[in-house]
C-alpha positions in Angstrom: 25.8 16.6 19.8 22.7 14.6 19.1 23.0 12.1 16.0 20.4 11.8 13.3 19.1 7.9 12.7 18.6 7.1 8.9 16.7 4.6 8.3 17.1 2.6 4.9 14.8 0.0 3.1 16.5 -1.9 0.2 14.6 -5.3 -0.4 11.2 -7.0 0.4 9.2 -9.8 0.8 5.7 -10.7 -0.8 2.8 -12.9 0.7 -0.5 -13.6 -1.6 -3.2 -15.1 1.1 -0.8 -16.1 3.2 1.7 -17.9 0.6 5.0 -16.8 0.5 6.2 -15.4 -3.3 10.1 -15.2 -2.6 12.2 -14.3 -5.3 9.0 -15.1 -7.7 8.1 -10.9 -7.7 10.2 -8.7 -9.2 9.1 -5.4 -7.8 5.5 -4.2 -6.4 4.4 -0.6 -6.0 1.5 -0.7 -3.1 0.2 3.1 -4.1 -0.7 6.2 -2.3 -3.5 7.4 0.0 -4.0 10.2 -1.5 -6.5 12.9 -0.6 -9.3 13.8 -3.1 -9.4 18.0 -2.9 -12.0 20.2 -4.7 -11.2 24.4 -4.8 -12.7 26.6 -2.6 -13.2 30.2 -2.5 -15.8 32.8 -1.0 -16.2 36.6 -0.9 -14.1 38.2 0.7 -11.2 35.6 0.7 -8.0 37.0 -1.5 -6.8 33.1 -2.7 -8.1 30.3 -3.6 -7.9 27.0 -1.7 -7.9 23.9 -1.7 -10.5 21.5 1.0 -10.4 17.7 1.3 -13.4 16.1 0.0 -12.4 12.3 0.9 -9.7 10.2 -0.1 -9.1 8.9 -3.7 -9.1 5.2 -4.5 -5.8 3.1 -3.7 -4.2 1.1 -6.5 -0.7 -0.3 -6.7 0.8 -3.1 -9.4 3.1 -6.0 -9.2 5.5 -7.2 -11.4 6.4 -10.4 -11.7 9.8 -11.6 -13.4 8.1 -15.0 -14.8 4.5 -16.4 -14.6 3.8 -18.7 -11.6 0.5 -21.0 -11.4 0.4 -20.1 -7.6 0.2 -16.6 -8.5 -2.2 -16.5 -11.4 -4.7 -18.8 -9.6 -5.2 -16.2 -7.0 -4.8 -13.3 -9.2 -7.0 -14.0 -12.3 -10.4 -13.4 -11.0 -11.1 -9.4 -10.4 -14.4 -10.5 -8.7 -12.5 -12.0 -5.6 -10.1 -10.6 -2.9 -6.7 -11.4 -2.1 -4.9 -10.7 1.2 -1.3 -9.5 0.2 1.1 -8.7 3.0 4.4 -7.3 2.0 7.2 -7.2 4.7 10.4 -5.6 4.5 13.5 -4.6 7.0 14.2 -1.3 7.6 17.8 -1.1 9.0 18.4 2.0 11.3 22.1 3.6 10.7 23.7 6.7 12.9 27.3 7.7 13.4 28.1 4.7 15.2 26.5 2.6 11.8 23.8 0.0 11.6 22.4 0.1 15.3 18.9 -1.9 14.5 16.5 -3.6 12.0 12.7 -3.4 12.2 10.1 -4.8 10.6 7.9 -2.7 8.1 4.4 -5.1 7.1 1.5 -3.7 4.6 -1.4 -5.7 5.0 -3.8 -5.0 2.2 -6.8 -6.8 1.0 -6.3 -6.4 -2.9 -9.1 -7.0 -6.2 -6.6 -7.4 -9.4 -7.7 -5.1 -12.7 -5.8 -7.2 -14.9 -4.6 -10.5 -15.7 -1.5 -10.3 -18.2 -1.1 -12.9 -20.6 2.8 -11.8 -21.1 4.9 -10.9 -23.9 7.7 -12.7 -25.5 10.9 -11.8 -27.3 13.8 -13.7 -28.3 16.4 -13.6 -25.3 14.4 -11.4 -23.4 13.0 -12.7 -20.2 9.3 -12.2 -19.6 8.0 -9.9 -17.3 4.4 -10.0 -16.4 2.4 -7.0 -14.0 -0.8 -6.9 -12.3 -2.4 -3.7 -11.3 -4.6 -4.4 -8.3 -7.1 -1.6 -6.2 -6.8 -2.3 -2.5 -10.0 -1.4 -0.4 -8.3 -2.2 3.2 -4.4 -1.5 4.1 -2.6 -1.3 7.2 1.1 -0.4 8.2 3.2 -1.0 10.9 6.4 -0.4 11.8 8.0 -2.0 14.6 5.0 -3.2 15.6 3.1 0.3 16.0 0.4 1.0 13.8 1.0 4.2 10.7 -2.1 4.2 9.0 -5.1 1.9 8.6 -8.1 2.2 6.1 -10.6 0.5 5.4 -12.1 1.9 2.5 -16.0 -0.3 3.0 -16.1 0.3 6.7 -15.5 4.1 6.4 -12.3 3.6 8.9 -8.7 5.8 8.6 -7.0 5.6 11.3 -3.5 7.3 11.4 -0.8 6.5 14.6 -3.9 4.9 16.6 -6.2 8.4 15.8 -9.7 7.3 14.5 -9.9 10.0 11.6 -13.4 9.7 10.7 -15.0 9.0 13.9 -17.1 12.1 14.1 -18.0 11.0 10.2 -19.2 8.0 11.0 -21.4 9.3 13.9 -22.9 11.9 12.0 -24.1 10.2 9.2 -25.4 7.3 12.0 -22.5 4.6 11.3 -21.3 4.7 15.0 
């Protein structure tokens, strides 16, 4: 009987242009590619459908559980980029339990919408988020590349397969 491998991720690790932010992030949400999709129909068609027109922009927020200098210095400007690179371990369970760890890093280059100024209570520990629009991201697992976009250089690649290759010919980017 062939087992089934789980794999599980349960923590993180975040990097803001190359400086590591342990501990100093409390949780970060890096977004969705998501597809922009506009109906379609036509005579003679019973249903309506829905047809890919490009993909949406990519935005994502962290949360910070204090502020930190380091941090704000990098994030208050939303005219400048920031490379953030968040690594994590995914560990790989079957029936015989935890057989492996590998690495999952997101490299994205980032531009912050906001720069929070916090909010304070009495007892309450601050908290302080920054929403942020990536234009480039890339995934890898193990090593092996998921998905890579580049949002400026019209590139979306997913597992190694140039996406809009034919795009970028056509309209005389190649």
């Amino acid at each position: 009987m062939a087992g089934v491998n789980a794999h599980r991720i349960t923590n993180a690790n975040l990097y803001l242009d190359g400086q590591d932010f342990f501990a100093k992030s409390e949780e970060i949400e890096l977004g969705s590619v998501k597809a922009v999709m506009s109906d379609f129909q036509g005579l003679g068609m019973v249903g309506l459908i829905e047809l890919p027109d490009g993909l949406d922009k990519l935005e994502g927020k962290i949360v910070w559980n204090s502020l930190y200098k380091e941090a704000g210095s990098k994030l208050a400007s939303p005219f400048k980029t920031v490379q953030l690179q968040c690594r994590s371990n995914v560990q790989v369970f079957n029936n015989s339990g935890l057989v492996d760890e590998i690495p999952l890093v997101t490299l994205m280059t980032i531009m912050p919408k906001e720069y929070n100024l916090g909010s304070f209570k009495p007892r309450d520990p601050s908290k302080f988020e920054t929403p942020f629009s990536a234009i480039y991201v890339r995934q890898l697992l193990n090593g092996e590349e998921v998905l890579l976009l580049d949002y400026l250089a019209n590139i979306f690649r997913v597992n190694g397969e140039d996406q809009l290759a034919k795009y970028r010919r056509n309209i005389g980017q190649a």
